[in-house]
C-alpha positions in Angstrom: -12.4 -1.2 27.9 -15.6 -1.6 25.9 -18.5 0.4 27.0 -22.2 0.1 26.9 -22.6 3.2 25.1 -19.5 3.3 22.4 -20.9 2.0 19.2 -19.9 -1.0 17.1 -18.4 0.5 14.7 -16.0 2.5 16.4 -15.2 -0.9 18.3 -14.3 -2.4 15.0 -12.8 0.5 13.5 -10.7 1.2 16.5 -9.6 -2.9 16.4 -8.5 -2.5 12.2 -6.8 0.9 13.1 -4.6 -0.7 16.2 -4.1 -4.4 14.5 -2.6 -2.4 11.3 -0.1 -0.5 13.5 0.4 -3.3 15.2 1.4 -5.6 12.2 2.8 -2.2 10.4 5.4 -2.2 13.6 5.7 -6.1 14.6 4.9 -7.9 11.4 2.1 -10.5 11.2 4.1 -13.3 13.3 5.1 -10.4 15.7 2.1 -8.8 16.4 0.3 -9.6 19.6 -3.5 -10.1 20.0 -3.1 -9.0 23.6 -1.4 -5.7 22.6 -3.8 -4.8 19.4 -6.8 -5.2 22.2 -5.4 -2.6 24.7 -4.1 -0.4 21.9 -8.0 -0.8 20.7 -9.2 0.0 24.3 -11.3 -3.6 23.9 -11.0 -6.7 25.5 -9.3 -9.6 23.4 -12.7 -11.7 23.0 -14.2 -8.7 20.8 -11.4 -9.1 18.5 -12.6 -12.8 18.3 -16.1 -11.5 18.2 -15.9 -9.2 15.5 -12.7 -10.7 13.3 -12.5 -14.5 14.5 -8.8 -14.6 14.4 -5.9 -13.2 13.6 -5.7 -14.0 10.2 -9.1 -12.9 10.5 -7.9 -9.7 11.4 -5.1 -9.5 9.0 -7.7 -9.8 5.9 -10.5 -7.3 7.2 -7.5 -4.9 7.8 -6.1 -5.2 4.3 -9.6 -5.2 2.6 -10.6 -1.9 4.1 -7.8 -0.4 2.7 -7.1 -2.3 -0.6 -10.6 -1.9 -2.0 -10.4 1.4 -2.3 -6.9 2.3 -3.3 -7.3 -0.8 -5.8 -10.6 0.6 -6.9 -9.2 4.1 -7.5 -6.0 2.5 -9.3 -8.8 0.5 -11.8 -10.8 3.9 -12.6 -7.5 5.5 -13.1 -6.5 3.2 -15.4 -9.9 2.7 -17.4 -9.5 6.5 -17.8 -6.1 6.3 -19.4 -7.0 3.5 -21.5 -10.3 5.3 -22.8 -8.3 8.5 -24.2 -6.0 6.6 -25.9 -2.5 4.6 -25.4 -0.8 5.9 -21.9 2.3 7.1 -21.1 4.6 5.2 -18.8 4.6 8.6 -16.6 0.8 7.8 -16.6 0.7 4.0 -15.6 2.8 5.0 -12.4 0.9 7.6 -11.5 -2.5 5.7 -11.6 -0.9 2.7 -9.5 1.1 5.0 -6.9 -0.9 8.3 -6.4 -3.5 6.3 -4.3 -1.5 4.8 -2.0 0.7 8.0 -2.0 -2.2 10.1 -1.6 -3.0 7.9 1.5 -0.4 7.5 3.1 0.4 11.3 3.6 -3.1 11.6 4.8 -2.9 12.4 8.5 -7.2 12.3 9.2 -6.6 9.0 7.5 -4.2 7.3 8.9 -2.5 5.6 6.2 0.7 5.6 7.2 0.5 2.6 9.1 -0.9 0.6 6.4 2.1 2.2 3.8 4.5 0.5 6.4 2.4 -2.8 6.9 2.6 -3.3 3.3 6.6 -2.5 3.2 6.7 -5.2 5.8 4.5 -7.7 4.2 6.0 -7.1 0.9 9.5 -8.9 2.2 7.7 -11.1 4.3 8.5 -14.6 4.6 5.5 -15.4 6.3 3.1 -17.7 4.4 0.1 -15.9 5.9 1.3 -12.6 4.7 2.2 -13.5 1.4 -1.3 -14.6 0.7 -2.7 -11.4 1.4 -1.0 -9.7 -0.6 -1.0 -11.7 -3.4 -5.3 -12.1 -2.7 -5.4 -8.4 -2.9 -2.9 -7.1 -5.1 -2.0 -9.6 -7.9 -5.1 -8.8 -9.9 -4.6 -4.7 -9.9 -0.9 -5.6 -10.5 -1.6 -7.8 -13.8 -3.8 -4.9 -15.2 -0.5 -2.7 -15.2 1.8 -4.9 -16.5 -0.2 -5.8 -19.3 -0.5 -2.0 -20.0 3.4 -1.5 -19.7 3.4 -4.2 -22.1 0.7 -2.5 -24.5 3.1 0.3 -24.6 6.2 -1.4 -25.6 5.1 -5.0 -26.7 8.6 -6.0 -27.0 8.8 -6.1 -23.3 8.8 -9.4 -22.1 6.3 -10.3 -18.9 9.2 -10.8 -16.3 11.0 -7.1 -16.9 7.2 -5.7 -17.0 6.3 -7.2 -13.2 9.8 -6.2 -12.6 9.1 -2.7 -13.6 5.9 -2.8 -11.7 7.1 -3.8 -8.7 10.4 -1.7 -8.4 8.0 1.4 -9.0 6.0 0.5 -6.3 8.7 0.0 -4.0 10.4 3.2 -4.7 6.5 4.8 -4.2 6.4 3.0 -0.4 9.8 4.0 0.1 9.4 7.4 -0.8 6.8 7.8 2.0 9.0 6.5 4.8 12.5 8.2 4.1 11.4 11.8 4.4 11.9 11.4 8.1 15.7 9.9 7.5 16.3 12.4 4.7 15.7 15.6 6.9 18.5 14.3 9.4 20.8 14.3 6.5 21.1 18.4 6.2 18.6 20.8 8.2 18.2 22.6 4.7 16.2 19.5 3.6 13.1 20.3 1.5 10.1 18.9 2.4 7.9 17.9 -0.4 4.1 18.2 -0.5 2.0 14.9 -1.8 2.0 16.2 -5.1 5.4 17.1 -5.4 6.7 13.7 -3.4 4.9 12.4 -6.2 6.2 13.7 -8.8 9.6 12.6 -7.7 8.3 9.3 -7.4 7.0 9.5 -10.8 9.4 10.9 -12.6 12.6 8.5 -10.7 10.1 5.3 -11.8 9.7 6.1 -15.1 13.4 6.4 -16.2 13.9 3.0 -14.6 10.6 1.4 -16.7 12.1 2.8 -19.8 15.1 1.3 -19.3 13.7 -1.9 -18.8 11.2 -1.6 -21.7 14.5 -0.7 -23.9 16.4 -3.6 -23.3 18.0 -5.9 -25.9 
C-alpha cells in the first residue's frame, strides 16, 4: 500500500506501468481496477485520485507512450522529407523503429504497451478504438500521404492499407520471437536492429506491391 514517504510520481508511474499490463493482458473491458491497484501496490481511490477513471487511465497510459514514439516518428519523417523524396524502406523505418526500439527495451518496459496496442488494434470496444484513433490517426495520415508522394498513382485506401499492414507485421514481429524459438532450438535470435531490418525489409516488398497495382 501507499506510504507516507514514497513519492507521487512513483505512485502514478507505478499506476500507468500496472494499468498498461493490465489492459496489454485483459483488454480494456477485461481489465480490473481492483487488480491494476494491487499490481500498483496502491489502494483503488489513488487511481481515482490521480486518473479519475478508467478511461481516465486508459488515455494517460497511452499518452505517455504515444507522445513520444509519435514525436520521434514526426522528426523522423521531417528528416526524410528535408533531404529529398524517401524511399519506401525509409517511410517504414521512421514509423516502426520507435515503437520497435521500445518495445525490445527491457529498463523501459515497452513490451506491455507493444501488446496493449495489438489488443486494441482488433478491439471492438468503443472506448478503445477512440484511443487509438485520438492518438495515432494524425502520425498515420503523415505516412500515407508520403507513400502517396512516392508513387502518386497509389490510391488512399491501398496507401492506409500499406500503412497499416506494416505496422502490424512491426507489432507482430515483437511478440513471435518467443513462439519462433519453440519451433527449432537452432532459432536465431535477432537483435533490435536486425529484428528490424526484417521487419523492414518483409514491409517493403508488400508496399511495393501495393503501390504497383493496376
Amino acid at each position: 500500500m501507499l506510504t507516507q514517504t514514497r513519492p507521487e510520481s512513483d505512485v502514478s508511474t507505478a499506476i500507468l506501468s500496472a494499468g498498461e499490463r493490465a489492459f496489454a493482458e485483459f483488454g480494456y473491458a477485461g481489465a480490473s481496477m481492483r487488480g491494476i491497484a494491487r499490481d500498483a501496490g496502491v489502494n483503488q481511490a489513488m487511481i481515482a485520485y490521480y486518473f479519475g477513471s478508467k478511461e481516465g487511465l486508459l488515455h494517460a497510459i497511452m499518452r505517455r507512450r504515444s507522445s513520444v514514439v509519435n514525436a520521434q516518428r514526426e522528426a523522423l519523417l521531417s528528416t526524410l522529407l528535408a533531404r529529398g523524396e524517401p524511399t519506401v524502406d525509409d517511410l517504414i523505418e521512421a514509423f516502426l523503429a520507435p515503437l520497435v526500439e521500445l518495445a525490445t527495451d527491457e529498463e523501459q518496459g515497452g513490451y506491455s504497451y507493444v501488446r496493449m496496442l495489438a489488443v486494441f488494434m482488433h478491439s471492438v470496444d468503443e472506448v478503445a478504438k477512440q484511443v487509438i484513433a485520438e492518438n495515432f490517426d494524425g502520425i498515420a495520415r503523415r505516412f500515407t500521404d508520403a507513400f502517396r508522394m512516392i508513387e502518386p498513382r497509389m490510391t488512399e485506401s491501398d496507401a492506409i492499407r500499406a500503412y497499416l499492414l506494416s505496422l502490424g507485421t512491426g507489432i507482430a514481429a515483437v511478440g513471435i520471437e518467443g513462439r519462433a524459438g519453440r519451433m527449432t532450438n537452432r532459432y536465431d535470435h535477432p537483435d533490435t536492429a536486425k529484428l528490424l531490418r526484417a521487419v523492414v525489409a518483409y514491409s517493403s516488398a508488400g508496399v511495393r506491391a501495393l503501390m504497383n497495382r493496376d
